[in-house]
C-alpha angles and dihedrals in degrees: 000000000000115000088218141005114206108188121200137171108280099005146033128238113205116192101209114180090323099323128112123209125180117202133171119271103234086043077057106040090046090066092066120113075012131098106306110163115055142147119165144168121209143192135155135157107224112217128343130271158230113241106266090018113127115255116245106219145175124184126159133172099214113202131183111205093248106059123117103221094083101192083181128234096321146014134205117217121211125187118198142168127193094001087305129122104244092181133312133214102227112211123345131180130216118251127189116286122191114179127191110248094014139079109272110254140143132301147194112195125177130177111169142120118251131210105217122230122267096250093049095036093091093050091043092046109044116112113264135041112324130181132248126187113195104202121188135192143194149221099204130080087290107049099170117164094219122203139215132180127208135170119240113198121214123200130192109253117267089258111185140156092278081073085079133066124190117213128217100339110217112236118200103011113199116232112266087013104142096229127165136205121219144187155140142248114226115214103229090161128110094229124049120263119260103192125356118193131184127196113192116221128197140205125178133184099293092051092251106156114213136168114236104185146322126242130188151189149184136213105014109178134237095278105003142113129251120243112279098282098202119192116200126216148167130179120223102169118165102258103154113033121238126250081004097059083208113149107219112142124085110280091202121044123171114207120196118214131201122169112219112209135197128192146195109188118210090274089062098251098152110218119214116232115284132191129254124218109284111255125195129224125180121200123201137185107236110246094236083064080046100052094041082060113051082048079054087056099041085052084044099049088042089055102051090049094049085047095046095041089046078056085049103049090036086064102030115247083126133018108225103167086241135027103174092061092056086051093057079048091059093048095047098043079053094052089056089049092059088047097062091041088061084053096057103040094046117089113163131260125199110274123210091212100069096142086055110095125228125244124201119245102246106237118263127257133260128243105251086242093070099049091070100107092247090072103043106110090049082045089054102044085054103053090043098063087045086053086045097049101032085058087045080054093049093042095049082051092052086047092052085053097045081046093053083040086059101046091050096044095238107142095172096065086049089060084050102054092038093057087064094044102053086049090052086048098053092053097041096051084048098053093041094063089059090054088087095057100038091058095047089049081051098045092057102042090057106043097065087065125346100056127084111232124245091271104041089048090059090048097053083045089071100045086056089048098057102023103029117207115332119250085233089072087083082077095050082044099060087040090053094051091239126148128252087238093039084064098048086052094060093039095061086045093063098047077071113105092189087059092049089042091049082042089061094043100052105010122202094304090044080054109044092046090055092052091058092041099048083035092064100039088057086056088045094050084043090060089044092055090058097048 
């Protein structure tokens, strides 16, 4: 009780262990027959959290003034967790409190949130229910201090695929284009990010899931980015077959790309994977590549049915008046296969030895058998395609340099090497235009008496599929001029089905005008690149 009640008109002193406390009558009178006698202690944590996230907090110590626990003038509040000082309140004094239903008294009444301490932050913070233990203490007879124990409940952070941005998404990628993909991760939690790790995955047309690399960072603040994480890349699929020129894979692939990111944030939560946002490349193979390879073909399919007519003619089942030079028509015709095909399959690469000139590769001579006049025009498509795509060599090399020149700064040595280039191209987009022509010239030079008709070709088809070349063909072979390895070339092409099965389909003639068509469009894509 009260020492002393003093009561005065409108209001009401009461003299209470040598304080003194004037409240307002009615506050007063309307406690009677109410809750007169109270002294509590309370804490609560108001709603759970996100690590690093302020705690939002209340805790009061209520006192009528009759009640016999006397805390004194003022209290301190300390939280703590594990034997660690999560925060305290330093002093606080009591202030009137007059509640409805209840005796006046004194309060102290606190709502805040409150930043732990560094060496409690990592218990507070860590991801699942953690204790707290609000202690207070007072200055008065009855110092406590007085305890309570609440629950705080920490949840992970809501991570989702907005976590990651792509940066300047490439469109339409060349084959065997080095190429990369790039992005950042955007800190939306509450706490920094510790470690930050990205793991690329790709998926192309057929579904097949692969990892292409894996990017990391550190430290990344409340709010801001991660450093720029790139990913390089470069398709090289098998598009055109090797010995065979047949172009069989797919010329267009689209990839999709999603970054999968895990995270440990400075408390030591550690974050799943989780999935970026899907993005598309497509990768093409430039149509100058394309059109390098179907010549590669049409050299190809030219080859096997010289090969096979100069078999024909070797055991009979036609007469052409010379089958070894049908035969140097299919090695040859096979040469400038592989040419193309060289073509198709070379992209530069940046070369050290940029203030060292390039030289062309000289044409390569023709087997005795194909300089008599009858076989001019063959003789001239031929060495065309070896002029086009030794000057395409000698241009990819000159690219490498300027490349190299790049990379080094030296601007000098690409004037150099570009000199030479635009030179090459010029030549090369020339000769190409003629290759329609040349073939057609050839074509009809040859059909009156040096190709097998369409019967007879398929004839001698079957004999090659069940028998494969004679072993008398190493005669025709030494008569032709050809080479031992040269033979053995054209053997294993014809083991091919899928030749003998092209070879149906087109012919010689199919053959040799595809050659001149695709020929020229590769001049004429040359000539656009350059645009």
């Amino acid at each position: 009780m009260p020492d002393s009640i003093l009561q005065l008109e409108n209001s009401i002193i009461l003299n209470d262990l040598a304080r003194t406390w004037q409240i307002d009558r009615a506050d007063y009178n309307s406690a009677v027959g109410f809750r007169i006698i109270y002294f509590s202690v309370n804490f609560s944590v108001r709603r759970t959290i996100y690590p690093g996230e302020a705690i939002p907090i209340r805790w009061s110590v209520l006192r009528s003034f009759i009640a016999a626990t006397d805390p004194g003038d003022a209290v301190r509040a300390d939280i703590e967790t594990s034997g660690s000082l999560v925060w305290t309140s330093g002093r606080v004094a009591f202030k009137p409190y007059n509640p409805v239903g209840e005796a006046p008294g004194i309060a102290v009444i606190q709502e805040l949130n409150i930043i732990p301490s560094d060496d409690a932050a990592d218990s507070v913070y860590k991801v699942g229910t953690n204790g707290l233990r609000l202690l207070v203490t007072g200055e008065g007879k009855d110092q406590g201090p007085f305890v309570r124990d609440r629950k705080l409940h920490v949840i992970p952070e809501p991570v989702d695929a907005t976590w990651w941005e792509w940066i300047d998404t490439p469109g339409d990628i060349k084959w065997k284009e080095n190429y990369f993909l790039q992005g950042k991760l955007k800190n939306h939690a509450h706490a920094k990010i510790k470690r930050a790790e990205a793991a690329l995955e790709e998926t192309d047309n057929a579904s097949a899931i692969s990892d292409r690399g894996v990017n990391s960072d550190t430290s990344i603040e409340v709010g801001a980015n991660s450093s720029i994480l790139r990913f390089p890349l470069k398709k090289d699929w098998d598009w055109i077959q090797k010995l065979t020129w047949l172009i069989k894979g797919p010329t267009i692939n689209t990839f999709r790309y999603t970054v999968n990111f895990t995270l440990e944030d400075e408390y030591g939560n550690l974050y799943p994977a989780v999935s970026s946002l899907e993005v598309a490349v497509t990768v093409k193979v430039p149509e100058v590549k394309l059109a390098a390879g179907f010549s590669a073909q049409g050299a190809m399919i030219a080859a096997a049915g010289f090969a096979i007519g100069a078999a024909a003619a070797f055991i009979g089942i036609f007469t052409a008046p010379t089958a070894p030079a049908l035969f140097a028509m299919a090695a040859k015709a096979y040469a400038a296969a592989a040419a193309f095909g060289a073509v198709a399959l070379d992209p530069p690469e940046p070369d050290p030895h940029f203030h060292e000139s390039v030289s062309v590769e000289p044409l390569p001579e023709m087997p005795p058998i194909l300089t008599n006049p009858e076989f001019t025009a063959i003789r001239d498509l031929l060495l065309s395609v070896f002029f086009i795509t030794a000057r395409d060599q000698a241009r990819s090399i000159i690219h490498g340099r300027m490349m190299g020149a790049l990379e080094a700064g030296d601007y000098q040595a690409i004037q150099m090497q570009a000199n030479f280039y635009r030179q090459l191209t010029g030549e090369l987009i020339a000769k190409a235009e003629t290759l329609p022509s040349l073939s057609a010239e050839a074509i009809m030079q040859l059909e009156a008496h040096y190709l097998p008709s369409t019967e007879i070709l398929a004839q001698a088809i079957h004999v090659v599929r069940s028998e494969g070349l004679t072993p008398e063909l190493q005669q025709l072979r030494q008569e032709a001029g050809v080479e031992e390895q040269e033979l053995e070339t054209l053997r294993a092409l014809l083991q091919d089905e899928s030749v003998l099965v092209l070879l149906e389909q087109h012919g010689i003639m199919g053959g040799l005008s595809t050659l001149g068509q695709a020929g020229r469009i590769f001049g004429r894509e040359v000539s656009a690149e350059c645009v």
